[in-house]
TORGULO-864516 format. One record per residue (C-alpha): residue in three letters; x, y, z. Coordinates in steps of 0.5 Angstrom, whole numbers, plus 500, padded with zeros to 3 digits. Layout:
% TORGULO-864516
ALAXYZ ...
This chain:
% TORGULO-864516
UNK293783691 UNK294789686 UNK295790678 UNK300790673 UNK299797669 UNK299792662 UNK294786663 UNK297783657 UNK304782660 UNK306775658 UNK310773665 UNK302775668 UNK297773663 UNK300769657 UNK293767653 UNK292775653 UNK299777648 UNK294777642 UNK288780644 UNK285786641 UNK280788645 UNK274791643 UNK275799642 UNK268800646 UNK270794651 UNK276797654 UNK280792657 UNK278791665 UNK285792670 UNK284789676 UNK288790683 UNK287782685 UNK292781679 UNK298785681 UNK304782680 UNK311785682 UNK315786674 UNK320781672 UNK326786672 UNK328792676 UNK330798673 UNK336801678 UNK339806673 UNK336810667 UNK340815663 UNK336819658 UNK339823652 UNK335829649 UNK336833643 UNK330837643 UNK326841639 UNK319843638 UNK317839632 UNK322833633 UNK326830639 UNK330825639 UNK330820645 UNK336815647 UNK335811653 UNK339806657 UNK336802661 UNK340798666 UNK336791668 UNK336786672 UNK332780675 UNK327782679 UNK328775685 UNK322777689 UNK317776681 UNK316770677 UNK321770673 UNK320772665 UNK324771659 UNK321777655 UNK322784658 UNK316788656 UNK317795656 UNK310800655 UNK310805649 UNK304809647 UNK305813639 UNK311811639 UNK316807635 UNK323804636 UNK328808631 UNK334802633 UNK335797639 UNK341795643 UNK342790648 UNK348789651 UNK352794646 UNK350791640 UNK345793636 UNK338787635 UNK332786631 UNK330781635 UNK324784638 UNK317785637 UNK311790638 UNK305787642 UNK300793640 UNK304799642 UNK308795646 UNK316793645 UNK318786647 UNK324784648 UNK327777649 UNK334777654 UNK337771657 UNK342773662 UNK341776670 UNK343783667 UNK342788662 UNK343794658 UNK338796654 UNK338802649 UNK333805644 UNK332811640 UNK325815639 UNK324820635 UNK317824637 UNK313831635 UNK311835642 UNK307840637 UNK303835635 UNK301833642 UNK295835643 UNK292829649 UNK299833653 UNK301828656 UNK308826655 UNK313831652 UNK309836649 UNK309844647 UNK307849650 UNK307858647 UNK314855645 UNK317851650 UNK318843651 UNK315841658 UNK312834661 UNK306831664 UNK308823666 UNK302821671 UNK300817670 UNK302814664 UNK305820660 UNK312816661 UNK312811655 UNK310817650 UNK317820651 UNK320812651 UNK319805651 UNK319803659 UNK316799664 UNK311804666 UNK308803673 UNK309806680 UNK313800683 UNK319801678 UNK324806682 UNK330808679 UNK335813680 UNK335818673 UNK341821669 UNK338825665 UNK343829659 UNK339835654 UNK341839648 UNK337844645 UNK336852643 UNK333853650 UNK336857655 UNK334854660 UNK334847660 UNK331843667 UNK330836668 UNK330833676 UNK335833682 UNK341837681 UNK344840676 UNK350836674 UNK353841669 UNK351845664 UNK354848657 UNK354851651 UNK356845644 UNK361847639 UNK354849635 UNK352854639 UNK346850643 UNK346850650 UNK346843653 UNK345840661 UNK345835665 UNK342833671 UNK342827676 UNK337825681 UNK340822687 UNK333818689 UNK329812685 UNK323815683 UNK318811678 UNK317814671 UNK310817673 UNK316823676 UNK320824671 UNK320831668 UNK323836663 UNK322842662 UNK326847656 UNK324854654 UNK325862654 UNK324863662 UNK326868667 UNK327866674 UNK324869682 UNK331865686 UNK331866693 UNK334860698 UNK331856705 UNK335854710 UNK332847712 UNK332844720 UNK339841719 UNK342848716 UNK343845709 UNK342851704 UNK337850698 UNK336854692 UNK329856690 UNK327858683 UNK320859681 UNK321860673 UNK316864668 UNK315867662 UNK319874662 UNK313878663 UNK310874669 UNK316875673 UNK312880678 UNK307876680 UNK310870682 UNK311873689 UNK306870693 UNK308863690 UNK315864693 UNK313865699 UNK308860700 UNK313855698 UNK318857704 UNK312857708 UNK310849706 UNK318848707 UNK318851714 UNK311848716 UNK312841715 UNK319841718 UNK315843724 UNK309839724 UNK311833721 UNK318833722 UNK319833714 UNK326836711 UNK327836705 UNK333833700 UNK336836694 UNK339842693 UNK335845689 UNK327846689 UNK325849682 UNK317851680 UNK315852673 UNK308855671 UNK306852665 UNK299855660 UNK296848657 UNK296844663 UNK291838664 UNK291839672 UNK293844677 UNK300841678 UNK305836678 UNK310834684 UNK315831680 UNK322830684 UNK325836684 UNK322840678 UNK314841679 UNK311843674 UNK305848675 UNK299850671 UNK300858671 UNK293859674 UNK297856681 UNK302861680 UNK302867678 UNK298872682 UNK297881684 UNK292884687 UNK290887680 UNK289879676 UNK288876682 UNK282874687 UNK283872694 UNK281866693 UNK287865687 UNK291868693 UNK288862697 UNK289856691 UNK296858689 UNK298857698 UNK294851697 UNK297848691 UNK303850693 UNK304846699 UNK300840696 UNK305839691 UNK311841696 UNK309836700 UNK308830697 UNK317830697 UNK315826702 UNK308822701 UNK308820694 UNK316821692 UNK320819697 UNK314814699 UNK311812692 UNK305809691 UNK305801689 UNK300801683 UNK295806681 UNK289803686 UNK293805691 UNK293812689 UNK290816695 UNK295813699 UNK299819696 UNK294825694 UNK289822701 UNK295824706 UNK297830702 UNK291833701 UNK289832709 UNK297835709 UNK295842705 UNK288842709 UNK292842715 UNK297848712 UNK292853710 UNK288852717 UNK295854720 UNK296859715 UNK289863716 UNK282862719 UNK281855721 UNK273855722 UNK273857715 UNK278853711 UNK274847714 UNK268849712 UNK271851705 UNK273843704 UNK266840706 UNK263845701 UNK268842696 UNK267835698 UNK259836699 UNK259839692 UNK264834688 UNK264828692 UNK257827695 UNK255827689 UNK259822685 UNK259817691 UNK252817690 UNK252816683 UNK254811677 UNK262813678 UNK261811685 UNK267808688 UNK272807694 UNK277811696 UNK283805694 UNK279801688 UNK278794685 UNK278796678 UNK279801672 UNK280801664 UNK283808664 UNK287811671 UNK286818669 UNK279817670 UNK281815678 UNK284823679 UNK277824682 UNK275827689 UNK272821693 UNK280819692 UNK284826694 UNK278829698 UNK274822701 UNK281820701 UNK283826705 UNK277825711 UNK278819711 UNK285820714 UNK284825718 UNK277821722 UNK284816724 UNK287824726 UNK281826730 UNK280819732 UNK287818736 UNK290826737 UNK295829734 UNK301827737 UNK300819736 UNK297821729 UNK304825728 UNK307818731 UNK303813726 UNK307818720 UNK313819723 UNK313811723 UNK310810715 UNK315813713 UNK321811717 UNK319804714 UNK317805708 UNK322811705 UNK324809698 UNK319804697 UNK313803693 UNK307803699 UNK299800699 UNK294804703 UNK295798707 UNK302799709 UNK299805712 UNK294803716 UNK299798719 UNK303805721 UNK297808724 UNK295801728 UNK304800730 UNK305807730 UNK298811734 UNK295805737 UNK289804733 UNK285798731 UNK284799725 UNK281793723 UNK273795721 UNK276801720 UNK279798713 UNK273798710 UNK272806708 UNK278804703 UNK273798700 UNK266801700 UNK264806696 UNK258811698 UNK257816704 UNK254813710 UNK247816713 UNK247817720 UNK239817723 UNK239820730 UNK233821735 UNK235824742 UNK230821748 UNK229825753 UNK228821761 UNK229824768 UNK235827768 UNK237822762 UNK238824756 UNK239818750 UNK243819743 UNK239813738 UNK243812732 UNK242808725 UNK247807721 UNK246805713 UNK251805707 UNK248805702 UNK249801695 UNK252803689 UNK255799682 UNK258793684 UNK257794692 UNK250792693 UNK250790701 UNK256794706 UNK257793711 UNK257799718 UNK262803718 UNK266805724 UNK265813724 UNK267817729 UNK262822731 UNK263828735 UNK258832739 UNK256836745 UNK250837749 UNK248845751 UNK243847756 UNK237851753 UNK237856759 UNK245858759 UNK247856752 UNK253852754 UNK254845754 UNK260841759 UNK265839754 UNK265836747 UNK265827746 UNK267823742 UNK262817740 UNK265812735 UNK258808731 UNK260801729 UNK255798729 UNK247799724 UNK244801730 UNK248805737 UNK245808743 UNK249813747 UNK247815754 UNK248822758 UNK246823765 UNK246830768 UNK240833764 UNK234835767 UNK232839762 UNK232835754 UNK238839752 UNK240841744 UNK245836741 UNK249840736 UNK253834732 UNK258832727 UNK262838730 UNK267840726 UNK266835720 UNK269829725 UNK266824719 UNK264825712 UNK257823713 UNK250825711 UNK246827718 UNK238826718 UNK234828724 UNK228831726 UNK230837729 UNK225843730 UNK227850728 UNK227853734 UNK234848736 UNK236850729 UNK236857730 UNK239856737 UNK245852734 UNK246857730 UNK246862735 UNK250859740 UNK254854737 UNK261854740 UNK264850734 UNK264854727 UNK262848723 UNK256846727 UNK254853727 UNK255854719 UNK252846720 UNK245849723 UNK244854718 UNK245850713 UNK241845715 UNK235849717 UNK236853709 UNK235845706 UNK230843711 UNK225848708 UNK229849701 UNK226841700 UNK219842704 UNK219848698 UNK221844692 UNK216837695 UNK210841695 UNK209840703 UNK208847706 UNK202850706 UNK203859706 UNK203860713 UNK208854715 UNK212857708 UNK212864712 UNK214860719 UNK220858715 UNK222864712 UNK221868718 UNK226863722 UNK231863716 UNK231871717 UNK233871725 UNK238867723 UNK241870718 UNK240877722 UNK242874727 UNK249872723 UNK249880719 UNK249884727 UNK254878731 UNK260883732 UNK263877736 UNK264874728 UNK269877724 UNK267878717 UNK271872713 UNK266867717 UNK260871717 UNK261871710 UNK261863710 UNK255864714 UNK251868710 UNK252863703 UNK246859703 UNK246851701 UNK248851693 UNK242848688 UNK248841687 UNK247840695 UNK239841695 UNK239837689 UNK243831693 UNK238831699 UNK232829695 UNK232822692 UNK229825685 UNK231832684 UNK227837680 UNK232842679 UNK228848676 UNK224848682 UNK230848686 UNK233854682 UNK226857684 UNK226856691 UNK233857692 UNK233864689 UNK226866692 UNK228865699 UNK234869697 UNK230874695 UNK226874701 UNK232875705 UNK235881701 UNK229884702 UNK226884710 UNK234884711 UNK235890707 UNK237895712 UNK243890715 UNK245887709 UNK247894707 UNK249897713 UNK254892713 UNK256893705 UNK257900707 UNK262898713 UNK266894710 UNK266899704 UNK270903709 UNK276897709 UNK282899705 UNK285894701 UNK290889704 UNK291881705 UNK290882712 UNK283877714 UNK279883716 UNK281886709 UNK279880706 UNK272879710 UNK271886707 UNK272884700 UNK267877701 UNK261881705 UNK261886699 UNK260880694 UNK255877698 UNK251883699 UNK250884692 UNK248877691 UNK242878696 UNK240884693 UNK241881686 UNK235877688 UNK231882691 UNK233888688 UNK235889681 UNK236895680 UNK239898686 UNK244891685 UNK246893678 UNK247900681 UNK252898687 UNK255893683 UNK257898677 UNK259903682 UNK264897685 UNK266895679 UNK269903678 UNK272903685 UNK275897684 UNK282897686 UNK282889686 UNK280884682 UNK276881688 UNK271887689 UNK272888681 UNK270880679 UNK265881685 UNK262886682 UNK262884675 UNK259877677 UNK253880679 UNK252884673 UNK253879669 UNK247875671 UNK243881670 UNK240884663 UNK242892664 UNK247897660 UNK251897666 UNK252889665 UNK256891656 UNK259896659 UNK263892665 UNK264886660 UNK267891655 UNK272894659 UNK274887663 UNK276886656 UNK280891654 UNK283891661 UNK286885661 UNK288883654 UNK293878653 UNK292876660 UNK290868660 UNK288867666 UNK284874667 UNK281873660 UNK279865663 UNK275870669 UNK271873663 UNK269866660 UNK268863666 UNK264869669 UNK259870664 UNK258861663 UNK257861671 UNK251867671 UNK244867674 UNK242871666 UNK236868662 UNK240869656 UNK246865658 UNK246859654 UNK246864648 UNK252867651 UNK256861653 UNK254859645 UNK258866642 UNK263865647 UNK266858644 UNK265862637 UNK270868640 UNK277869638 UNK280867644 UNK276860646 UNK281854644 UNK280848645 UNK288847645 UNK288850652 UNK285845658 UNK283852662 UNK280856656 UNK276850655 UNK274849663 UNK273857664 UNK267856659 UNK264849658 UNK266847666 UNK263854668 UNK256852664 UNK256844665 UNK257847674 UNK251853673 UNK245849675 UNK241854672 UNK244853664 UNK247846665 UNK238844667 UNK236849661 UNK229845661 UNK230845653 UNK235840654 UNK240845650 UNK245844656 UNK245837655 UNK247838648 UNK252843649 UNK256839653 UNK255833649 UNK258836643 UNK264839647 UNK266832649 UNK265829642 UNK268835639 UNK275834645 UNK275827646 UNK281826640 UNK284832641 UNK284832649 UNK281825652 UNK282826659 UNK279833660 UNK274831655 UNK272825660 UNK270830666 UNK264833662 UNK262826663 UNK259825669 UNK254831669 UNK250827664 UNK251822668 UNK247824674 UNK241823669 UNK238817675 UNK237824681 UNK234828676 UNK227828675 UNK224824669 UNK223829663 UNK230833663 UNK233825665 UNK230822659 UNK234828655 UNK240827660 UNK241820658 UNK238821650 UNK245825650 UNK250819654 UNK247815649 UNK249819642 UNK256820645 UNK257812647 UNK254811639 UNK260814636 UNK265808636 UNK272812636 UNK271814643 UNK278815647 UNK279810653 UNK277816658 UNK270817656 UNK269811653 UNK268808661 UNK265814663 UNK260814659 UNK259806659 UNK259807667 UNK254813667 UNK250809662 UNK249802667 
């Protein structure tokens, strides 16, 4: 079935050994040609002699024929800008080995083997961040997923457990590395040195290091079983205070997943460490996570609430792959949302349990509406558990985390919680130290909760997201429910099958308001009608309730129903869902030219109750009204229509938010007034407060200027947090005003020094409504604290701008340009987070014809340039068709 991470290996593919493949035809990985490796490698030591500049590698390998593989004379162990400095077999040291490009070839005879091999690399010279690198002056590692073979020579692929030794010396005062530590000490030198242990096979994608000047938070948990675990989250000395919050969401994922999921954990220690220049948000190595800082480090006055929110996620989410994705592996990297799918379901569940349900789940459809529908209906398009790829980081995507994780979670709502906790409970007793497939667990769920899962195996091969098209028929007391299904096609997949789909919905009576329980219905087929007795009168039919399948709804549903839903509705997505869709329904009949002005009035009138309606329901508390009053973003509108004109969207879009600031004044700020009131804490009505406040002045932005400009730098003065002060400074920045230089001016000179703060100042200006903002976004890369270097410098401004509708659709195709000299100016110093600007440009086909023409013109140029990494290479080649 699946594949081998060197295509090229002479026991799987011997006519390919000498191949050099075209640098602008990468090679094709494919998950039918996997094959199990031809030696396991049971034990691993590892010696370090660390620096900055250079260190120095021994590896010793214990291998040993693998009875289950084809069997092979050759041991091929992965390297990228690498060189054996000696090799040894056995003891005795050989020349008998090759290189296979920037693999190493060893030649060996018997069952079972030792083999040795020095490297020597330059972490400050490791710009990509992959592998062992420098960071501000200490050594850390990134590994997923093939970082490993930077560091050594190793079979660098999932299926390869070992179990880990690991000895370090270096002028380090801390030294960490995974598992426990075995001993540690001081040289006749002077320079310190440890030696850590890690009792679990884990593959080389795992493995983690980390040597710098660090001061710990220590604290200790005390798992179900009474085991005692030490904690450490580590550092730099001047953070120490803001690490607080992470603890305390570390200690509560470990309860929470003993609790729900029966999961404990397995070592005597769990150490985080927060790193600057990190390409991801995290990583979950075993034992040592190493965190981007932004995950991490967190007070009231540097932090939002939603960074208090993202670092409780973060946290969690890596906590919990201990279990799915550790000590549960994945067995080749298509199987990669077995183990980010299940956990980020995980972590979704956490924070629901930790906060406000109703608005964590509307949070996530947001973010799967706003990154995942679109790149299911583009040219990156894929299934969850792909059938090829040319570079697996380009796979870190959210239809694999966020698609990955729905998925999982239909099969939840699909058979209950306490059967969906049978299915887990059974995956992971049967598969616990092995390297698993997304069949394996499907096949849990079936044995495990009782589910045929046998059609349902297609959302793990069709990518695209299916569109649901419903039409209620009304007879006599009979109300029927028409349903038609279609996926539609994308690159490879130009014909799918129906998906099975479970959809939830309810009935309400127009009279009372209230409806007779909620159902499950499951479409399995292109077409389905579902028949319900009962109603004399055509009741109003709210469906998908709580997001049961991500699917796209179309159905023709009159205003009047919409505004009623989003009055009474009982489920709070369904609720959210019938405003959304009563904004988008008028937003596109706006944007196509087919309102005449009477029936534009009707719209806006019907849209203003609504969200009256929502501004003065003291049922509501202010965390989920806020969710209410954020109307659909442009991305989102620019997916419902076939071929989007994204100025127009802008347009209409802040016209109706003008409209709303206007007619709604009174109540927009009276409630800004009332919320003004709450002081400050983490509490949810604090927390609510804070986010009406910012969404208030957004609405008198639109309709308003002066009176927002005015609000907003009185905020901005008061500020006692960053939420209200970032709030603040957000509006400000979108309007041209001296109030605008003077917050902008002082937000610096605050917080000087502060990265991650600093990071908001970019991020803020990239992302603002303001006509200059491409102007902006120019100087800024020109400012002394933009480098290219830091991954969250980089993002904070390029990505800010390439998200803002408003700046990345300039009309001029100066947006365009801009990004497309970002990514050929950090393709060779950073290939993988150059590769994630890519898919922008790459939605030039939705895009109507002028600015797509422009889109595409500079895909072209970038693809032009014939030393492109692999990365970018196939996200532009795929982008381009």
């Amino acid at each position: 079935m699946d594949i081998p991470p060197s295509p090229a290996a002479p026991e799987n593919n011997p006519d390919m050994a000498d191949a050099a493949p075209d640098p602008k035809a990468p090679a094709v990985i494919r998950r039918e040609d996997y094959a199990p490796f031809a030696w396991l490698v049971p034990e691993v030591q590892l010696d370090f002699d660390l620096g900055l500049d250079a260190t120095r590698v021994v590896a010793k390998l214990t291998v040993v024929r693998n009875a289950k593989a084809d069997p092979s004379p050759t041991i091929r162990l992965n390297g990228d800008d690498i060189v054996p400095l000696g090799v040894s077999v056995d003891g005795e040291p050989t020349l008998d080995w090759s290189m296979d490009g920037s693999d190493l070839l060893i030649p060996l005879s018997a069952e079972a083997h030792e083999i040795t091999i020095a490297t020597q690399i330059d972490p400050s010279a490791n710009t990509q961040l992959m592998g062992l690198y420098a960071s501000e002056g200490m050594l850390c590692t990134q590994c997923e997923a093939e970082g490993f073979r930077r560091i050594t020579f190793f079979p660098d692929r999932p299926d390869v457990l070992s179990v880990y030794t690991v000895r370090m010396r270096g002028d380090f005062p801390v030294l960490l590395s995974n598992g426990n530590l075995v001993a540690q000490g001081t040289c006749e030198d002077g320079v310190p040195w440890a030696e850590w242990h890690d009792p679990w096979p884990k593959p080389s994608y795992l493995f983690a290091l980390v040597a710098g000047d660090l001061v710990a938070n220590s604290d200790r948990f005390t798992t179900m079983s009474g085991r005692e675990v030490a904690l450490n989250i580590y550092v730099r000395a001047g953070d120490l205070e803001r690490t607080g919050h992470a603890m305390e969401s570390l200690k509560a994922s470990m309860r929470w997943d003993e609790e729900v999921f029966g999961r404990e954990y397995d070592l005597d220690l769990f150490n985080i460490v927060a790193v600057s220049d990190f390409n991801m948000g995290a990583m979950e190595n075993k034992g040592l996570n190493v965190f981007n800082t932004k995950y991490v480090l967190a007070d009231s006055d540097t932090a939002t609430d939603a960074d208090y929110d993202g670092i409780e996620g973060v946290i969690a989410h890596e906590y919990f792959h201990n279990w799915s994705g550790n000590r549960v592996t994945c067995r080749d990297w298509f199987q990669l949302s077995l183990k980010e799918g299940i956990t980020v379901l995980r972590d979704q569940l956490f924070s629901q349990d930790m906060g406000s349900a109703a608005v964590k789940r509307i949070a996530d459809v947001r973010v799967l509406r706003g990154a995942q529908f679109p790149e299911d209906s583009g040219p990156l398009a894929h299934p969850i558990r792909p059938d090829s790829y040319q570079e697996i980081s380009n796979f870190y995507t959210a239809t694999v985390y966020n698609k990955g994780a729905e998925v999982i979670r239909m099969m939840r709502t699909m058979c209950g919680e306490e059967r969906f906790r049978a299915g887990c409970d059974l995956y992971f007793e049967r598969h616990d130290g092995e390297a698993a497939t997304c069949e394996d667990f499907v096949r849990a769920m079936e044995d495990g909760a009782g589910l045929d899962l046998s059609q349902f195996r297609l959302w793990y091969s069709q990518a695209g997201t299916p569109k649901l098209s419903l039409r209620l028929e009304h007879e006599g007391d009979a109300a029927t429910l028409h349903v038609t299904q279609e996926v539609p096609p994308t690159p490879g997949q130009p014909v799918k099958q129906p998906m099975p789909i479970p959809l939830q919905i309810a009935l309400f009576d127009r009279n009372s308001a209230n409806h007779n329980g909620e159902k499950l219905l499951t479409i399995t087929e292109s077409q389905a009608s579902f028949s319900f007795s009962g109603y004399p009168k055509e009741p109003v039919v709210s469906v998908n309730r709580g997001f049961s399948a991500p699917v796209i709804i179309e159905r023709d549903v009159a205003q009047e129903e919409l505004v009623f839903l989003a009055a009474h509705d009982d489920d709070p997505f369904a609720r959210y869902e019938a405003l959304q869709d009563l904004v988008v329904g008028h937003l596109k009949a706006a944007v196509n030219g087919t309102l005449d002005e009477a029936a534009h009035a009707e719209g806006e009138a019907a849209i203003a109750k609504a969200i009256g309606a929502v501004l003065t329901d003291d049922a509501l508390d202010d965390l989920m009204r806020g969710e209410l009053l954020v109307l659909p973003s442009e991305t989102y509108l620019a997916e419902t229509i076939p071929v989007a004109d994204p100025g127009a969207i802008h347009a209409a879009r802040e016209g109706l938010k003008a409209h709303l600031g206007r007619v709604l004044a009174a109540d927009f700020h009276a409630l800004y007034d009332r919320a003004e009131k709450v002081p400050f804490s983490l509490s949810a009505e604090a927390r609510g407060a804070r986010k009406i406040k910012s969404l208030v002045l957004s609405y008198a932005a639109a309709s308003d200027p002066a009176k927002a400009a005015e609000l907003a730098a009185q905020q901005y003065a008061k500020a006692d947090n960053m939420t209200d002060r970032q709030g603040a400074l957000m509006v400000l920045c979108g309007l041209e005003n001296d109030a605008r230089e003077a917050a902008l001016k002082d937000f610096y000179a605050r917080f000087t020094g502060n990265a991650l703060v600093i990071d908001k100042w970019f991020a803020l200006q990239a992302s603002s409504l303001h006509p200059r903002v491409l102007d902006h976004v120019e100087a800024l890369a020109k400012h002394p604290d933009f480098t290219m270097k830091n991954p969250n410098r980089v993002r904070s401004l390029h990505m800010a701008m390439a998200y803002n509708p408003h700046a990345f659709h300039d009309a001029s195709g100066r947006g365009y340009r801009m990004i497309a000299d970002l990514i050929l100016a950090l393709d060779p110093v950073n290939p993988q987070t150059a590769s994630r600007f890519v898919g922008q440009l790459g939605r030039w086909r939705r895009i109507e014809p002028v600015r797509s023409a422009m889109m595409r013109e500079q895909l072209e140029r970038i693809a032009a340039v014939a030393s492109l990494s692999r990365d970018t290479r196939e996200q532009v080649d795929k982008s381009l068709g």
